[in-house]
N, C-alpha and C positions, 0 to 999 in steps of 0.2 A: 593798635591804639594810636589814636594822634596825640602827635608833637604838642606841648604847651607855645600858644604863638605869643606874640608880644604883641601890648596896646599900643594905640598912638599914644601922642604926650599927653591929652587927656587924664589916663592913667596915673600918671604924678600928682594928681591932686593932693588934696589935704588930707589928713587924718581921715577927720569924721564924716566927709563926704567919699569917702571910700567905704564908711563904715553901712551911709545912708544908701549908697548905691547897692551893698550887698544886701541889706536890710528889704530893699526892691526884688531883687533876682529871686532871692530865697523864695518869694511867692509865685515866681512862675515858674512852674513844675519842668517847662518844655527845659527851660536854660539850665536847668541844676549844671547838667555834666560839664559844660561850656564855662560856665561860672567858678566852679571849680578848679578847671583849671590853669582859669588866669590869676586865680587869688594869690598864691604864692607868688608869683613874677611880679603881682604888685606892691605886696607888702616886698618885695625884695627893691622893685625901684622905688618904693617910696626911702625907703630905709637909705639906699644909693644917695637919693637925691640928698636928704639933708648932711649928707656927709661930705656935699660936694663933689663924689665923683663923676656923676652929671652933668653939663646942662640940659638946660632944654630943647634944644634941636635935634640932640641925641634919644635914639631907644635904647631901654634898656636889653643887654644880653639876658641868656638864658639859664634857669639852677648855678652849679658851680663855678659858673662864667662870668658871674657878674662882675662890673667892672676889674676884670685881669692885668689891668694897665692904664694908666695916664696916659694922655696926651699933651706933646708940649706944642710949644706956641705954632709948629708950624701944622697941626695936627697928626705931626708923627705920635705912635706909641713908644713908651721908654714903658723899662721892665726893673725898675730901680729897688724891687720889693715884689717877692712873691705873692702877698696881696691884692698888690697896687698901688700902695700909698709909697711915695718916698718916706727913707729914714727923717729926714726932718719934716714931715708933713704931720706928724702925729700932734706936736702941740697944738696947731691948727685944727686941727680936726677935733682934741678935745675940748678946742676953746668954743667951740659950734655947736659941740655937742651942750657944753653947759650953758651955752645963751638960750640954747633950745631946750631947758628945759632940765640937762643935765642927768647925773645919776644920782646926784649927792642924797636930795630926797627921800630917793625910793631904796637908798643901801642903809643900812643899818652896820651897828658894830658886828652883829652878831652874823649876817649874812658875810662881811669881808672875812670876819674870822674863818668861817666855814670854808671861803674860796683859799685865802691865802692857807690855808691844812690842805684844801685837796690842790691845788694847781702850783703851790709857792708866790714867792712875792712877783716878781717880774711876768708871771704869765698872767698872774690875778689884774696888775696893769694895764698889763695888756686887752685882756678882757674888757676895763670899762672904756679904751681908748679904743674901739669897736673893732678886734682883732686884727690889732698891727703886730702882729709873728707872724712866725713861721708855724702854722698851721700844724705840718705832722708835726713838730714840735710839741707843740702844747699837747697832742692825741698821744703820744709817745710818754709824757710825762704822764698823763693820765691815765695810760695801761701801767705806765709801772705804780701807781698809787694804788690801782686796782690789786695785781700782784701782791705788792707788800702788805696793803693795807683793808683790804675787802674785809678780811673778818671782823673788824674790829669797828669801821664807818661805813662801809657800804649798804648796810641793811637800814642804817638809818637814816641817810641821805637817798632812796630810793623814790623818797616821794617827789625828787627834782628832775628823773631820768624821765624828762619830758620827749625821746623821740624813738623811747622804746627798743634804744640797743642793748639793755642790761646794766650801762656801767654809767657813773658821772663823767662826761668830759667836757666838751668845749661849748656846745650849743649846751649845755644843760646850765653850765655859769652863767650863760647872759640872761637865761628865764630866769634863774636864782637875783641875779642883782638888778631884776626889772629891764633889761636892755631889749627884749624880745619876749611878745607874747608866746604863753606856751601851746604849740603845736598837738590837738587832740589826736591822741593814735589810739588805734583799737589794740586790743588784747582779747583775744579772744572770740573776737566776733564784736564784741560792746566797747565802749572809749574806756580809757583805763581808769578813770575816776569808777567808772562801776567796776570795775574787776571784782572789789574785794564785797560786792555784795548782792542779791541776787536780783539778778533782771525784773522787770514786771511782764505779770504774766503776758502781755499783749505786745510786748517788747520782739518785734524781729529782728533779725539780722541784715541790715539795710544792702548788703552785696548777694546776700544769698540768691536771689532773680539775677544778679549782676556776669555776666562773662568774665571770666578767669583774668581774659586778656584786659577788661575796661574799670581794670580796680583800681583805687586812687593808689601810685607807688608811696607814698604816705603812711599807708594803714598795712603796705604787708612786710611779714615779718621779716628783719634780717639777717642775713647769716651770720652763724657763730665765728667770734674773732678766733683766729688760729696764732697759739703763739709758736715761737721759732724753737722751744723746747721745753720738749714733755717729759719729764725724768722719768727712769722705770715705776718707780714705786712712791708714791707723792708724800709714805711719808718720811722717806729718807733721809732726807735734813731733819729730821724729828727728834731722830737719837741712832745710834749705831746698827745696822741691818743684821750684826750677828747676833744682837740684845734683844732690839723689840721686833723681829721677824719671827715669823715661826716658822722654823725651817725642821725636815728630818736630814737621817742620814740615810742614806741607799748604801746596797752593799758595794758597790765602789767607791765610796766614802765621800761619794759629792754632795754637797748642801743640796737639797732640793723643796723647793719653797712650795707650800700648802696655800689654802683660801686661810685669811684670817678670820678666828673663830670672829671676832667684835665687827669685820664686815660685815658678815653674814647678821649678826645681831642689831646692826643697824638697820639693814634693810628690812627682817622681817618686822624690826619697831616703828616701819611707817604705815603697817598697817593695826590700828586698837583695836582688840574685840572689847564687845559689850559685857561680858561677863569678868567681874573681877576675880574668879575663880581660875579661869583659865591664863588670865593677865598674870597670877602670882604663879601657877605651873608654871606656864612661858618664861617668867623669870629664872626661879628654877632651875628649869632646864637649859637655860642658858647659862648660867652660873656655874654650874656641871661641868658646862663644855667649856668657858672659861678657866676652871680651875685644873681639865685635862690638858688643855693647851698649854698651860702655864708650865707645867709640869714637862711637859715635852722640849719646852726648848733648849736646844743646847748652848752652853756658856761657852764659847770660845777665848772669849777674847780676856785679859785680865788686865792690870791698871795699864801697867806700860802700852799692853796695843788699845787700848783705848784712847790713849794722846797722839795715837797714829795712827786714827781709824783713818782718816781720810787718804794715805798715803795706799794704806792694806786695800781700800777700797777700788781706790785706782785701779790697781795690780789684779786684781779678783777681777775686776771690770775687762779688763783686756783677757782675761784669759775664760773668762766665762764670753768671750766673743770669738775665740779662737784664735786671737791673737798669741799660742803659747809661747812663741821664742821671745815677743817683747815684754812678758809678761813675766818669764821666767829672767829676764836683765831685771825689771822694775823688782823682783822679791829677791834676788841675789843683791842688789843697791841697800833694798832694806835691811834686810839680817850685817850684810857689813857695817853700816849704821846701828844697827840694834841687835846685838846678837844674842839680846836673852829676852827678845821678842819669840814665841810659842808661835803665834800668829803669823808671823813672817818669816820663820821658819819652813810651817806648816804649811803654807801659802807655796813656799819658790820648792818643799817637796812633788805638792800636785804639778805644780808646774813641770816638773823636770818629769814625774808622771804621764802629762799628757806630752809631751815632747817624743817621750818614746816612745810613745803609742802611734804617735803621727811619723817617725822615723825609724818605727821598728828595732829599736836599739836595745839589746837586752842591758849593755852595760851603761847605757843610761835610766834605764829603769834598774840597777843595781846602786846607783845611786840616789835615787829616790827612793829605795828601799832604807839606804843610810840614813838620808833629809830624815824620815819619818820616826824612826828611833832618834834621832840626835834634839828633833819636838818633845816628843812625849819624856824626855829625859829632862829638860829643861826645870828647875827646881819650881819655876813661880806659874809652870803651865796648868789649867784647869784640868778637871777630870773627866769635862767632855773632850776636850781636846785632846786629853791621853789617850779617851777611848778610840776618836775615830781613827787618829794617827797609827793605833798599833795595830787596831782590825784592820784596815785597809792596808798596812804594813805586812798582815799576816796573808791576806790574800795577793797581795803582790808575788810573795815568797812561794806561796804555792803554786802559781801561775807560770814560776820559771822550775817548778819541780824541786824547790828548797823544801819539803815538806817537816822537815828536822827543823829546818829554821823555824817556820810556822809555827810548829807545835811549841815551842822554846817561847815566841811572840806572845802567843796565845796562853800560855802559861802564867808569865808574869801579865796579862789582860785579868784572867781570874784571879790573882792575888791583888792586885787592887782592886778588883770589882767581886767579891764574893760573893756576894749574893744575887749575883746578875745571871739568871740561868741561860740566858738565852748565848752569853758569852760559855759559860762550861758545855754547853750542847755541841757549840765549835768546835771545842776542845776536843771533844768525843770525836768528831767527824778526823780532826787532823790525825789523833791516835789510828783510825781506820786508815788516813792512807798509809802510814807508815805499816801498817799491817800488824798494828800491836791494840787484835784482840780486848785483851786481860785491860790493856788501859783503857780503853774506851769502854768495855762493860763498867769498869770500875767508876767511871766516869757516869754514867747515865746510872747507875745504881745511885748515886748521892743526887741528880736533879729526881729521880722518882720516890724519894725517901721526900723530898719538902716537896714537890708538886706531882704525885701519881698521876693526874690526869693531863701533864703536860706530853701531846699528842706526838711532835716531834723527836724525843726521848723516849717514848714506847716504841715507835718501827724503829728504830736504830739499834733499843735493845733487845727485838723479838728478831728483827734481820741478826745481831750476835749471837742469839738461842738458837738459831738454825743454823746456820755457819758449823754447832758446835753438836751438830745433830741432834737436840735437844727440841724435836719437831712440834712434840704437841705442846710444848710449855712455850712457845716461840706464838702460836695463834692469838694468843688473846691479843697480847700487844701487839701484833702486825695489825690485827682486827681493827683493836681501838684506837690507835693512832691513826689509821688513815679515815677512822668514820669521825676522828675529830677535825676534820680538815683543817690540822693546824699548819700556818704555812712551813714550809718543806718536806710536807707528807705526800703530798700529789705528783711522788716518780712511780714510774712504770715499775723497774726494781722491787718496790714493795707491794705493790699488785700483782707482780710475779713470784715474789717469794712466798707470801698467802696463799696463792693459790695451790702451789706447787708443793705447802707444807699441807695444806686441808686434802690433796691429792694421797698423800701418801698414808695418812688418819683414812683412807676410807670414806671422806667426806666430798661428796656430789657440789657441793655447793662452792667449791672448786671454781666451774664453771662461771658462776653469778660474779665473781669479782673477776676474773679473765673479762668479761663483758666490757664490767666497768671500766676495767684499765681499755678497754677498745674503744669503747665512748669518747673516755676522756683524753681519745689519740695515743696512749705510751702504746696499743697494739694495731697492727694491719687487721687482726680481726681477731678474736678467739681462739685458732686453730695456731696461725700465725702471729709469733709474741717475741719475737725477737726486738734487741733492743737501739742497735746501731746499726741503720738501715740507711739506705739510697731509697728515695722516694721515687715512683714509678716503673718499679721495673716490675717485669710478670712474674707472677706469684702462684706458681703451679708446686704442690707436693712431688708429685711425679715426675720426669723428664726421660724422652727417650735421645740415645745418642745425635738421633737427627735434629731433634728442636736443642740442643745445645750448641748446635758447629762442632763440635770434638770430635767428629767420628776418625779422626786420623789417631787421636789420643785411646780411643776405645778399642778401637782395633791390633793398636800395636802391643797393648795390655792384655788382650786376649789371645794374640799371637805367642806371646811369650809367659803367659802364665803359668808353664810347668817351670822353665827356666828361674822366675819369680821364687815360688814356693820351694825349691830346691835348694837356694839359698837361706830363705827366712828358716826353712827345718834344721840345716845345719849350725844358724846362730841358736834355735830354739832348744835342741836337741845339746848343745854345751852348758847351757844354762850358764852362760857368761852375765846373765846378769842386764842385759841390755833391753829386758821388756818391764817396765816399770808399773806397778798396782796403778789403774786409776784412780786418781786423787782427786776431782770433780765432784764425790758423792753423790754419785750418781746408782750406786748399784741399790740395790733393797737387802739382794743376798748374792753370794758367791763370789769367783775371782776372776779379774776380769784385768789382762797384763796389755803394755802398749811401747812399739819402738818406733819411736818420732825418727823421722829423717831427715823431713824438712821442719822448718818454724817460723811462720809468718813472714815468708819468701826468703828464706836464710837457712843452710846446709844447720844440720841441727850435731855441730864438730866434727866427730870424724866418724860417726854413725857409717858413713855410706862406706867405709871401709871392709866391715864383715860383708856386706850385699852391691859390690861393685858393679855387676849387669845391671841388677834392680836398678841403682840409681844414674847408669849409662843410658839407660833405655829413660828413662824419666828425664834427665835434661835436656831432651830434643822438642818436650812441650814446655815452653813458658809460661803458659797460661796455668797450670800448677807448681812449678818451682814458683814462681815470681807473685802467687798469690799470698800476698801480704794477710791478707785475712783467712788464713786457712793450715791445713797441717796435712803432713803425707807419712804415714803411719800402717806399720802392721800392728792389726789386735788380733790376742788370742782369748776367747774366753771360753771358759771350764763349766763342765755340764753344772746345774741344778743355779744358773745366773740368771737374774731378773734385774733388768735394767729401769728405774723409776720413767714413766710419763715426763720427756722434757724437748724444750727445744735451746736450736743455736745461739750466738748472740749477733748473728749478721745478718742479711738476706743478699747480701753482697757475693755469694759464693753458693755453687753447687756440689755436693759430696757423693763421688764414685765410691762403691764397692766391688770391690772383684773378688770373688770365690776363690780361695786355692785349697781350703782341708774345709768341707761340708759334711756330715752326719746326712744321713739320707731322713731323716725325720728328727721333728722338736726344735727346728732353730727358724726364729722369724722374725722378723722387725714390721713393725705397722705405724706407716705415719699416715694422720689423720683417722679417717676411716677406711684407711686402706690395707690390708698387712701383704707383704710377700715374703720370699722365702727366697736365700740366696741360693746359686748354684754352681759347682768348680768353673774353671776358667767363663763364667760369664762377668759383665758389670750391671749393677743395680747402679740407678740415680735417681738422686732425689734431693731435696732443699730441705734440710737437717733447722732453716727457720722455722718452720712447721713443726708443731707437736709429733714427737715418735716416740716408741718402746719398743724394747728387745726383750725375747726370750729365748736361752737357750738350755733345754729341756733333754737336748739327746744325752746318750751314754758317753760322746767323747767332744773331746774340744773341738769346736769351730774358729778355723781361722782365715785372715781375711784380709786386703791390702786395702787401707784409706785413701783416697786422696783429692782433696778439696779441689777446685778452678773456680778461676773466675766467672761472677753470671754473666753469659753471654752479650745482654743489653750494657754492659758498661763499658763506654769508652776506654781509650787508651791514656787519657788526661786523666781522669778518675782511676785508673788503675796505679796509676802512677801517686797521684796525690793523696790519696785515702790511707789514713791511720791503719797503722798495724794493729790485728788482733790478733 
């Protein structure tokens, strides 16, 4: 694109023979683009020259250049004003201005009114003394008028925004007060006087043949002003972010902000349909969702943190950036200050919350445990604020294993929330860890009395109906809660205990929920349904001593398994009492007795006292003492035993058997579709993750030494760091 060049002085002429000369050019087609764009540079030095900063000998500079500076007598430049004009040259200039013609004329009251509202008085002067400021000055003043005051003038002073940046500023007062014609800019393709109505039909787009590069810079559009700061949420100075936001609560008790429903209803109201049928549904339904939202938000704050919202906000603000140590100073300042603030209580608990999450401190997340009760305690605190304080209060507590504590929390949560079922379903859960049955049936008895079909309160109490082997009364709810996909229905556990309870009913259909729980990932697959697993290791039912590495471990077990059994007869044979019924409920029928040695890598007391060799010979392999996920055990079990369809809860671990007292017929175990049959001093292995059944059918008890190892594929870091089962 070329440069705009400059005329000789010719170019200075008068008004209206600049007017006559364009009036010329317009007709020859060849000069448009030429013409074009010396026009501006002339209307710039004609404008120059009557103000004096001119003479005639002189050309004029180019766009924003024009005259930049005075020259004094000796034709040096001085720089006495970023314009160009010295401070006292302004009188002068407006005294030229008014010989010539002036402004006074062509301003009206009601045009100064309009400048001195949007620019103030001193810049409005400025203006008609043909911009003696400071330039960003005056653009400066005029973004912030925009800021403040756009809602309320800007729409109606739009018809002045003669150069098409959007906003009123500095060129658009001097078209406003007559001092400069106004500059035709396109919108859209057409000058903006047509914007608002529609082309004719013959009407082209005079650049559309035009090269990208050869467009007037005049007519293309300019970029968006970027201001220096965007707040999060624009309408936050509106009124308080805990009030008019719609926030939930997640179960770690953090605010966590949604689309607002009224955005959403803004924007779908820029588009009308034509049916007013559909315009009053649309209503409606938005209405609906206005009145659900409404309903959802939680009230945090009460009067007092209201008159210190800005402070609470601060504080949240740092710590919703991860700033928690200056955040948790900033909510320890406030409660000292305000100690029957809820809010800032509430506030410096999370705080001290995520501190020890970031520093791993139990006993500073024991005191955040306090913050959060010493909130919800507060007499003037709301009773969202109670809630979320004491539920995240309660889940803290069970996170360091207080589960007594919890339940205690969650207790008085239900006395003031009664009718809140989704808090007594808690309730239920905590009673489960403490391992108090009777309370949590009793509990989910009273949310299924007011809402039966509430999904997560049927598996919780069809998982207690089986617990209590009460198998076939235990189906429907396990059934119906998980086909109600209500949330916290979808764990593997209750597509394991369905299955496994329609298993024992004789019912096939067993299978079809094992699938689903496989689907929905809680299984490695059908066969395999274990529930605390290592992802990637090999998943074989069977294993021979070679594909485990043990063969130093299997060999030495069948070297000495008379030795073994000569022991375990003599504790068996005192009936000392040391093999204990299995408790698992696992049998269908018969007895089935067990003496633990080891226990999830830990001597099970002084067990190995009766079976000294036994367990001499056994501490020379780590890889089963030291299995944290595993057990080392003689079972004996008693003819006419039938062992239910089940499997492990690990796949972390492989399980030896060694024969010492076999029945030469009637005893077998089959995992998957595979069954064998054990035999004296040999070992059986296999992955007890995988579905298996026993049965033993002979005339005299089979007996037999356990003993889990670790699966071969898992590291020594892994073995080491993995949860005991």
């Amino acid at each position: 694109m070329e440069t705009c060049r400059p005329r000789d002085s010719s170019s200075t002429a008068s008004g209206k023979e600049v007017y006559m000369e364009e009036e010329e050019e317009e007709e020859e087609e060849e000069e448009v683009m030429y013409e074009e764009e010396l026009c501006d540079e002339e209307e710039v030095a004609s404008a120059v020259q009557d103000i004096g900063c001119l003479n005639e000998a002189e050309k004029p500079l180019v766009g924003a250049e024009v005259c930049p500076y005075l020259r004094d007598s000796d034709g040096k430049p001085t720089a006495d004003s970023k314009n160009g004009l010295k401070s006292d040259g302004g009188a002068a200039a407006a005294a030229a201005a008014a010989a010539a013609g002036g402004v006074g004329p062509k301003t009206t009251m009601f045009t100064w009114f309009v400048v001195l509202a949007l620019l103030g008085v001193w810049s409005s002067v400025a203006v008609v003394y043909f911009d003696v400021v400071d330039y960003d000055s005056v653009i400066a003043r005029a973004k912030e008028f925009r800021v403040n005051f756009s809602e309320v003038l800007q729409g109606k002073l739009m018809a002045y925004d003669r150069d098409g940046d959007g906003d009123f500023d500095m060129e658009d007062a001097k078209v406003l007060l007559g001092l400069k014609d106004p500059v035709t800019f396109e919108v859209g393709g057409r000058p903006a006087e047509e914007h608002d109505r529609a082309p004719p039909a013959d009407t082209q787009d005079p650049d559309r043949d035009r090269p990208a590069d050869t467009q007037d810079p005049a007519v293309r559009p300019q970029p968006p002003l970027v201001e220096d700061f965007v707040p999060d949420d624009p309408r936050e100075d509106s009124g308080h972010p805990y009030e008019d936001e719609v926030e939930t609560i997640d179960t770690t008790g953090v605010l966590v902000e949604e689309v607002m429903a009224e955005e959403t209803m803004v924007e779908s109201g820029k588009y009308v349909t034509s049916s007013k049928v559909s315009q009053e549904t649309e209503s409606r339904s938005d209405q609906k969702v206005k009145e659900k939202t409404k309903k959802s938000k939680p009230k945090l704050l009460n009067k007092l943190d209201k008159t210190i919202k800005v402070e609470i906000d601060a504080a949240e603000k740092l710590r919703k950036k991860g700033k928690v140590e200056e955040a948790l100073k900033s909510f320890e300042a406030l409660v000292q200050r305000f100690p029957q603030s809820p809010r800032a209580r509430y506030g410096k608990a999370q705080a001290e919350d995520d501190v020890a999450e970031k520093q791993r401190s139990n006993d500073l997340l024991q005191r955040a445990i306090n913050s959060y009760r010493e909130a919800s305690e507060l007499p003037s605190a709301t009773p969202d604020l109670i809630r979320v304080t004491l539920k995240r209060r309660a889940e803290r507590q069970q996170f360091l294993g207080r589960n007594r504590g919890a339940l205690l929390t969650l207790e008085r949560l239900v006395e003031v929330f009664p009718e809140d079922l989704g808090l007594k379903n808690d309730l239920g859960v905590a009673h489960l860890l403490i391992g108090d049955n009777k309370g949590a049936k009793r509990v989910y008895e009273e949310v299924l009395a007011v809402a039966p079909g509430d999904g997560f309160a049927m598996v919780h109490y069809g998982f207690i109906l089986k617990s209590e082997n009460q198998i076939a009364e235990s189906i429907p709810y396990l059934k119906g809660g998980l086909e109600s996909g209500a949330p916290g229905t979808d764990d593997g556990r209750f597509y394991f205990h369905l299955g496994d309870a329609l298993q024992r009913v004789g019912d096939d259909s067993a299978y079809h929920w094992y699938e689903l729980g496989h689907q929905r990932g809680h299984f490695a697959s059908v066969w395999q349904r274990s529930l605390y697993n290592v992802d990637g290791l090999q998943a074989q039912p069977w294993w021979t001593p070679q594909e485990t590495g043990y063969t130093d471990l299997v060999k030495a077990l069948e070297r000495g398994w008379k030795a073994i059994r000569e022991e375990v007869l003599a504790v068996l044979d005192l009936k000392t009492g040391l093999f204990m019924p299995e408790e698992e409920n696992l049998r269908e029928r018969g007895e089935w007795g067990q003496y633990t040695l080891w226990q999830q890598g830990r001597k099970a007391g002084d067990a190995c006292r009766s079976v000294p060799k036994t367990c001499s010979l056994l501490e020379r392999f780590p890889e089963a003492t030291n299995c944290k996920r595993g057990q080392i055990k003689f079972s004996v079990m008693q003819p006419g035993t039938h062992v239910w369809p089940h499997t492990g809860p690990t796949n972390c671990r492989l399980r030896m058997h060694l024969g010492l007292v076999v029945p030469e017929e009637g005893c077998r175990i089959r995992c998957t579709n595979q069954t064998r049959a054990w035999e004296e001093g040999k070992v059986l292995i296999f992955d007890d993750s995988f579905e298996h059944e026993v049965w033993q059918e002979a005339a005299s008890y089979r007996l037999i030494l356990i003993v889990d190892v670790w699966h071969p594929a898992l590291s020594a870091h892994q073995r080491q760091t993995l949860s005991p089962i």
